[in-house]
ZAMARGU-4260 file (C-alpha; in steps of 0.2 Angstrom, whole numbers, plus 5000, padded with zeros to 4 digits):
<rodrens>
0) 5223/4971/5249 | 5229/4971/5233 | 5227/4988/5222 | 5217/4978/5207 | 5202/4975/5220
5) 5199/4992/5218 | 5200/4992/5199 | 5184/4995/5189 | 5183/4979/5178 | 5190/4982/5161
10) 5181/4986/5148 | 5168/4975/5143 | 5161/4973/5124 | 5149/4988/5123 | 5134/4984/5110
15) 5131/4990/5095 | 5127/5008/5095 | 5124/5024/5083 | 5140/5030/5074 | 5137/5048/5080
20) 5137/5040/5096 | 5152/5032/5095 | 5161/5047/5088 | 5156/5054/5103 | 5162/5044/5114
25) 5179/5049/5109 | 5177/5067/5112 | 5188/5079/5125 | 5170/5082/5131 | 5167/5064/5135
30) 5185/5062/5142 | 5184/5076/5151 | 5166/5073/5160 | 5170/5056/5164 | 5186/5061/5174
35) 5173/5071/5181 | 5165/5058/5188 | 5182/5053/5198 | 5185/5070/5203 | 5169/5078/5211
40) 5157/5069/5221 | 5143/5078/5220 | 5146/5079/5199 | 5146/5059/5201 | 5130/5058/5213
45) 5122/5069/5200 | 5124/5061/5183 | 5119/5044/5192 | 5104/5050/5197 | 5100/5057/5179
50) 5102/5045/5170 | 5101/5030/5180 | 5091/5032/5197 | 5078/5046/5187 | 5078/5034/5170
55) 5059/5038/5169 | 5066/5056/5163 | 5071/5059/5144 | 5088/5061/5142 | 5093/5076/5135
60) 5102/5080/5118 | 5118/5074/5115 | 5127/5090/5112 | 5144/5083/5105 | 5145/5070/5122
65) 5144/5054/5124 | 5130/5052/5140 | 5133/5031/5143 | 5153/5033/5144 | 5150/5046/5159
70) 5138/5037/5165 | 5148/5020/5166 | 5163/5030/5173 | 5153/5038/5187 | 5144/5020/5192
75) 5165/5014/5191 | 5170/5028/5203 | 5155/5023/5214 | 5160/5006/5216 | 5177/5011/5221
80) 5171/5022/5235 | 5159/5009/5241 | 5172/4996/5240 | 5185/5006/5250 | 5171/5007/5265
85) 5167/4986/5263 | 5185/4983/5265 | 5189/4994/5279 | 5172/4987/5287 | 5176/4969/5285
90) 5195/4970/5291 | 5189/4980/5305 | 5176/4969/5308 | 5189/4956/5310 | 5201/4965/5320
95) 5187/4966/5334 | 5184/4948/5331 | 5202/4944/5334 | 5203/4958/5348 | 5189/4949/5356
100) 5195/4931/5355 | 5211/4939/5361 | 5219/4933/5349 | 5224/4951/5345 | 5233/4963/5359
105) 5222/4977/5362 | 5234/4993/5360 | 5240/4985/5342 | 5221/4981/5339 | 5217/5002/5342
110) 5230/5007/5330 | 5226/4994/5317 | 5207/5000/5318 | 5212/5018/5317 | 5225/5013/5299
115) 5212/5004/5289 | 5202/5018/5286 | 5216/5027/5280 | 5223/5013/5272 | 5208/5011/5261
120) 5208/5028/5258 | 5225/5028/5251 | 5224/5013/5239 | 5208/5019/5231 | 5216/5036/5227
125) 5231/5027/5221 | 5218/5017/5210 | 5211/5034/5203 | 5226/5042/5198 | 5230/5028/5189
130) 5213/5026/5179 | 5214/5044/5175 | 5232/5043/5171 | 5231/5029/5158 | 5211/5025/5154
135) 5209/5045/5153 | 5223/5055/5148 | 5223/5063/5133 | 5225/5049/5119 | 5245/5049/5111
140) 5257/5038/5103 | 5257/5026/5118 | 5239/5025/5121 | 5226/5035/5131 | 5208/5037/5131
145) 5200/5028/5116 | 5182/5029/5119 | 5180/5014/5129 | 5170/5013/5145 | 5169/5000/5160
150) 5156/4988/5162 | 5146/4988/5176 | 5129/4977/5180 | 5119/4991/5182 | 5122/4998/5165
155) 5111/4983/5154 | 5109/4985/5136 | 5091/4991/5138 | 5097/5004/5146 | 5111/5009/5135
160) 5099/5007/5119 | 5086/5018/5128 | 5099/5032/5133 | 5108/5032/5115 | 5092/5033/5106
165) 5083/5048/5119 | 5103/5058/5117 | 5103/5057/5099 | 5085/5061/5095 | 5084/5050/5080
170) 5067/5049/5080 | 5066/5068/5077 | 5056/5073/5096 | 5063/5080/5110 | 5056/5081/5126
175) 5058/5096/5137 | 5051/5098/5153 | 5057/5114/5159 | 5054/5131/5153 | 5065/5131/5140
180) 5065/5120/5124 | 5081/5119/5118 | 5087/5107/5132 | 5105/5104/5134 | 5111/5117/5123
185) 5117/5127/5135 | 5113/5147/5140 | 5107/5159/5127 | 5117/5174/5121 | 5106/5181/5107
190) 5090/5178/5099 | 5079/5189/5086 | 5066/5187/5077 | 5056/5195/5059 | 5041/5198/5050
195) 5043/5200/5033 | 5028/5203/5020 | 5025/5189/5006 | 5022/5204/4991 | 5027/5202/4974
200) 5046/5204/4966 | 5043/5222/4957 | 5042/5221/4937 | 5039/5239/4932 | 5038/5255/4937
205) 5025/5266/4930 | 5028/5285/4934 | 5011/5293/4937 | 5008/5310/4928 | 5006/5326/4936
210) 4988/5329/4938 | 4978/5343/4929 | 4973/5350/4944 | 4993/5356/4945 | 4994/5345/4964
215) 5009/5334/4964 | 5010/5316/4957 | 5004/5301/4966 | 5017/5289/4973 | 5026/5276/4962
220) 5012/5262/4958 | 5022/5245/4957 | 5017/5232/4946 | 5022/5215/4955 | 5025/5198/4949
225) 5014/5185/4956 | 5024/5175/4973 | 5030/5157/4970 | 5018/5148/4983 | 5031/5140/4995
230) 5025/5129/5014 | 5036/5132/5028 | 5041/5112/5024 | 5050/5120/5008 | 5060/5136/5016
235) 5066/5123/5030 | 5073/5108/5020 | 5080/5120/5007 | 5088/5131/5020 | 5096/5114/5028
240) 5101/5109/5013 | 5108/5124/5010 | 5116/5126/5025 | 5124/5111/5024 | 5131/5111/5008
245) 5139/5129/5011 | 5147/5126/5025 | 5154/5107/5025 | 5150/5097/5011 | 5154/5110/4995
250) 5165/5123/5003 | 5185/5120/5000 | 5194/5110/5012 | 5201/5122/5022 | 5185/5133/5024
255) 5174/5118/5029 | 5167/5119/5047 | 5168/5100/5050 | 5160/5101/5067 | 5144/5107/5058
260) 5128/5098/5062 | 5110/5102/5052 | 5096/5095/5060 | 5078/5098/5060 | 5069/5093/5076
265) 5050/5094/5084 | 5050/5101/5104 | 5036/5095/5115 | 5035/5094/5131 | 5035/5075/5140
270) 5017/5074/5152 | 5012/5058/5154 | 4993/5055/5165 | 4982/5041/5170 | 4964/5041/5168
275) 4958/5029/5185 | 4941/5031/5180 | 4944/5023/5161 | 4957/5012/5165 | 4970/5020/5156
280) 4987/5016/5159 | 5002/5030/5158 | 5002/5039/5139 | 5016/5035/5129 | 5026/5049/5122
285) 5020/5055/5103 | 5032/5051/5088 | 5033/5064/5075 | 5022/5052/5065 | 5008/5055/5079
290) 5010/5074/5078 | 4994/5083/5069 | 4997/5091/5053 | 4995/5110/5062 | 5011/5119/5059
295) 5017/5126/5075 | 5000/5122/5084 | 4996/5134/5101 | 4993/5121/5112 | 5003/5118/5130
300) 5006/5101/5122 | 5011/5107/5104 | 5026/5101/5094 | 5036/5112/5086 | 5048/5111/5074
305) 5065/5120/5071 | 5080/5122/5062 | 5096/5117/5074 | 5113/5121/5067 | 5126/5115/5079
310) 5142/5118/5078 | 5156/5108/5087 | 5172/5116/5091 | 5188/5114/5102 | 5186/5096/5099
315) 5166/5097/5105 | 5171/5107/5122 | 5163/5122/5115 | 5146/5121/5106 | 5139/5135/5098
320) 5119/5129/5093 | 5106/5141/5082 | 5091/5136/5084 | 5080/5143/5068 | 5061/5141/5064
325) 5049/5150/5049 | 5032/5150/5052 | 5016/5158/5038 | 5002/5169/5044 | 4992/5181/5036
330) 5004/5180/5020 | 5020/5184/5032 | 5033/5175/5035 | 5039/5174/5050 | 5057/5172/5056
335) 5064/5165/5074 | 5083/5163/5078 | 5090/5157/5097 | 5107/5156/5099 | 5112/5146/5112
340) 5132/5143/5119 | 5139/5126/5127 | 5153/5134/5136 | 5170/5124/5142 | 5171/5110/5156
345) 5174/5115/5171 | 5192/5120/5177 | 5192/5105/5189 | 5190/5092/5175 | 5205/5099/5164
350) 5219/5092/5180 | 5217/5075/5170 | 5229/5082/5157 | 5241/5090/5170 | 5245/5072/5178
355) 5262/5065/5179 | 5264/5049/5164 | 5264/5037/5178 | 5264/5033/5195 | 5282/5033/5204
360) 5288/5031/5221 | 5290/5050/5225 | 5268/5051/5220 | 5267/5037/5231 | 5274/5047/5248
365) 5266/5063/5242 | 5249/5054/5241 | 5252/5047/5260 | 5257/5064/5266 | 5241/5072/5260
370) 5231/5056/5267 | 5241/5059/5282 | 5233/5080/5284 | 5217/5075/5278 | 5214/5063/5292
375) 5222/5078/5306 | 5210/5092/5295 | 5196/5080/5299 | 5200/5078/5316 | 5202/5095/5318
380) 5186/5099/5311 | 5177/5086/5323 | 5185/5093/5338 | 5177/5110/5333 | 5157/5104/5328
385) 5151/5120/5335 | 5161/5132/5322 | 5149/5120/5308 | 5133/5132/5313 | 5144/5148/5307
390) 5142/5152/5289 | 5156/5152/5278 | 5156/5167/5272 | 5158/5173/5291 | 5174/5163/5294
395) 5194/5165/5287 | 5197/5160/5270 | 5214/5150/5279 | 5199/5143/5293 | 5189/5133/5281
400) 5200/5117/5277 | 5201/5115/5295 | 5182/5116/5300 | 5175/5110/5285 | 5186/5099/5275
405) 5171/5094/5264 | 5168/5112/5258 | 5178/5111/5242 | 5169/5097/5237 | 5152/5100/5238
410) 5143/5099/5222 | 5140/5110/5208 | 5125/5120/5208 | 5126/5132/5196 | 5112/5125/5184
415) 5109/5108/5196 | 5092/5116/5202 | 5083/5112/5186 | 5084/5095/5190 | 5072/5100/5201
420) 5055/5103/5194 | 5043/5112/5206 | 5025/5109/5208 | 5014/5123/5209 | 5003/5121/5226
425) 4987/5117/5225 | 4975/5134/5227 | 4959/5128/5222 | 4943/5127/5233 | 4942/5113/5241
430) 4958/5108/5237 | 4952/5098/5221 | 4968/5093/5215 | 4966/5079/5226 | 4955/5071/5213
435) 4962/5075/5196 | 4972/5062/5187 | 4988/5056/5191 | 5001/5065/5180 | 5022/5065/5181
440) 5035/5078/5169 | 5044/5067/5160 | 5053/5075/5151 | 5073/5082/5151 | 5077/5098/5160
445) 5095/5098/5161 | 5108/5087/5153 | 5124/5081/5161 | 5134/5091/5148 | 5126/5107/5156
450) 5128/5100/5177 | 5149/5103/5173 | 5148/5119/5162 | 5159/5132/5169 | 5154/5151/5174
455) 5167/5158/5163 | 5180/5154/5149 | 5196/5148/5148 | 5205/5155/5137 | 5203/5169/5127
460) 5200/5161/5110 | 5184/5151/5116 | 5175/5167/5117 | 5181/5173/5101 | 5177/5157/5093
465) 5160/5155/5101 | 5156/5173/5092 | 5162/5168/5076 | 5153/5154/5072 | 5138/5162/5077
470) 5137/5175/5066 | 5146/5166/5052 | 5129/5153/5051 | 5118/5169/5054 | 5125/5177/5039
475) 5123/5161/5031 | 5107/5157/5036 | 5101/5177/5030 | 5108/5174/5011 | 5100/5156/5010
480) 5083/5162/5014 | 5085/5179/5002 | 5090/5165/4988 | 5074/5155/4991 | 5064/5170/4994
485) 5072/5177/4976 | 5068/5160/4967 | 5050/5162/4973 | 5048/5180/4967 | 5046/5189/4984
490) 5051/5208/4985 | 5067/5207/4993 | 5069/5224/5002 | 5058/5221/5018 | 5071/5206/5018
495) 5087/5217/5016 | 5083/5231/5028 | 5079/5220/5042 | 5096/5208/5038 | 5107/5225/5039
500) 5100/5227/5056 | 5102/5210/5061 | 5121/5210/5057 | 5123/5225/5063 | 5116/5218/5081
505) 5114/5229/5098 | 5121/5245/5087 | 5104/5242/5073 | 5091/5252/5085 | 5101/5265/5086
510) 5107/5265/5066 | 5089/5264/5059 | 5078/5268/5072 | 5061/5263/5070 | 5063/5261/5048
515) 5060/5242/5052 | 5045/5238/5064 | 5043/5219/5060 | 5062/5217/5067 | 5064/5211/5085
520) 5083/5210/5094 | 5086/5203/5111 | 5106/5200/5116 | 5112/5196/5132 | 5130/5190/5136
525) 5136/5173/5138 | 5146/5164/5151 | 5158/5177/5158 | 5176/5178/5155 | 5189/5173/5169
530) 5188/5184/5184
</rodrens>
């Protein structure tokens, strides 16, 4: 059997997709999660059913990843482990052919039966290594990963156009179907939120005289100018503009934050139903053009629109997101900030980058010799079946390997159960949910990008990095909207008191006590740092 057999076919010519998403594709985060797909099986088994077996689901935000590349990757890495098992099959199936034609001896047909296995097992982690040493390492001088993914029949055009158009969000919706909205953004670290009154800038100050009655003067009556009327429409474009322009496109060269996105999009949640009794066939989704003209309506199936600044950092591993919305009620305005965090790859996914340049004869035996005690590790563990009841946690750390071999390659769960959407049971009398209309969720829970995040940084700088973009855009964000408040007369020291606490953060309640009661502050921490 020749190694190529087991090779994913080259790389066919993808079709004609996004510019963001092509820039994507070229990302560490992309290289990285679709060497993924080679190394951890359950990481694999996961991404293909997202976005390929669950393809009625939204795909989540693109969050500085290309979603198709992984996904052609994992289907590649798929098909080399089902080919392995056909060719073992088939050659065994012709070994007990030839055994039973006698043709073949028996004793040498035993021991041939019991190498193809292994056999097949060995070529297609030669194969692997080598797609991960040349198709995956990090790009250099002599080549590397440029972006490009296999082609494989189960990954159409249809399919591509549908996942690149529901990733990026161009139509300005995205469809959530958890709890939280901001899908595929990763964890949140911080969020606040303000009220702040819409009075007038003052224009004078007229001291009042001292009464005749000898009782001490009145306070200061302030004459205010008349507020600039502004929609919520007009703080949000002009703070995205804003945004924008002081951070990348105006700012010198060397302070620009190029991995700075400015987005405004509408979250709804994705429930389709069918009416039997009318005829109607599933809903389609709403487009931003279908959304009413109530602004933040309160409604379980309400859109609602806000501010996301996104900023890509260590080559889009890290993503620090800000998620920010205004509302108007009751002439206040109403402030919301969510901060969420993308944290690094997983530590698994970086051994790509520690491979050797190529693959020599000295791999070759050290890749037969592991083969070699991965076969006695599993026999080991099929002698001792009854040990498999025992939890782990009640057995030897050195034990494991040898009764469960599969342990260490069980798949990651540390945000894979909101894939799972539970339904609430149904309580009712009489138990009438039999009879309401068909309905399914829709939308995305969790995105690929969130299945491999790790528990806890890499490396030191990630976490300061991950701070420092935060605050930089909240800083930004609280002069932009005192600038638009300014230009549309507003009385700016509601605004300022409650900015000082917000930069100040955890320490403001302590600072200012209770001066500022439209001001709310949550923080919590993010992913920990390495144990």
């Amino acid at each position: 059997m020749a190694t190529e057999e087991l090779a994913p076919r080259p790389p066919g010519p993808p079709p004609q997709r996004p510019p963001k998403q092509r820039e994507y594709a070229r990302s560490r985060a992309t290289r990285l999660l679709s060497a993924g797909s080679y190394l951890d099986p359950g990481y694999r088994k996961a991404v293909i059913r997202e976005l390929l077996d669950n393809r009625f689901r939204v795909v989540a935000p693109s969050f500085g990843y290309d979603a198709v590349s992984v996904l052609a990757h994992a289907l590649a890495a798929r098909r080399l482990h089902r080919v392995q098992w056909a060719a073992a099959a088939g050659t065994a199936a012709a070994v007990l052919l030839l055994m039973s034609t006698g043709v073949l001896n028996g004793s040498l047909g035993v021991l041939v039966l019991l190498w193809l296995p292994w056999a097949a097992a060995y070529l297609r982690r030669i194969v692997t290594l080598h797609i991960l040493m040349t198709r995956l390492r990090e790009t250099g001088p002599d080549g590397g990963f440029d972006g490009a993914c296999p082609s494989h029949e189960k990954l159409p055009v249809g399919l591509v156009h549908k996942i690149d158009q529901e990733q990026a969000s161009r139509s300005g919706m995205v469809f959530y179907g958890g709890y939280r909205p901001f899908v595929g953004a990763g964890l949140p670290v911080r969020d606040w939120s303000s009220a702040q009154l819409l009075l007038g800038a003052p224009k004078t100050r007229i001291m009042a005289r001292k009464s005749e009655n000898g009782l001490p003067p009145d306070l200061d009556t302030v004459e205010r100018r008349q507020v600039v009327p502004f929609t919520v429409r007009d703080i949000t474009s002009q703070v995205a503009a804003r945004m924008n322009a002081d951070l990348r496109d105006e700012a010198r060269p060397d302070e620009r934050i190029h991995g700075l996105t400015v987005e405004r999009r509408h979250y709804a949640t994705a429930i389709r139903s069918n009416d039997r009794s009318t005829g109607t066939a599933w809903s389609e989704l709403p487009g931003v053009d279908d959304l009413p003209g109530i602004h933040w309506r309160e409604d379980y199936d309400a859109a609602r629109e806000y501010l996301c600044v996104r900023v890509g950092s260590w080559d889009e591993e890290l993503v620090t997101s800000m998620f920010v919305g205004f509302d108007i009620r009751g002439n206040t305005l109403h402030t919301e900030f969510y901060t969420y965090v993308l944290g690094p790859l997983v530590k698994d996914f970086h051994l790509v980058d520690q491979l050797p340049a190529a693959i020599d004869g000295r791999l070759a035996v050290r890749v037969a010799w592991d083969m070699s005690m991965t076969a006695i590790r599993w026999s080991v563990a099929l002698s001792l079946w009854p040990l498999w009841l025992i939890p782990v946690r009640f057995l030897p750390a050195w034990t494991v390997p040898w009764v469960r071999p599969w342990h260490a390659r069980r798949a990651r769960r540390v945000m894979a159960e909101l894939l799972q959407a539970d339904q609430a049971p149904d309580t009712s009398e009489f138990a009438l949910g039999r009879y309401v209309n068909p309905w399914f969720n829709c939308g995305a829970v969790a995105s690929v990008r969130e299945l491999a995040t790790s528990e806890a940084y890499h490396h030191f700088f990630q976490h300061a990095d991950a701070t420092k973009y935060m605050e930089i855009v909240e800083r930004r964000l609280l002069q932009n909207i005192r600038a638009f408040l300014d230009d549309h007369d507003v009385d700016l020291a509601e605004h300022d008191r409650a900015q000082t606490n917000i930069l100040l953060g955890d320490n403001s309640q302590n600072v200012f006590g209770g001066q500022n009661s439209g001001f709310t502050y949550n923080y919590q921490p993010p992913i920990s740092r390495p144990s």
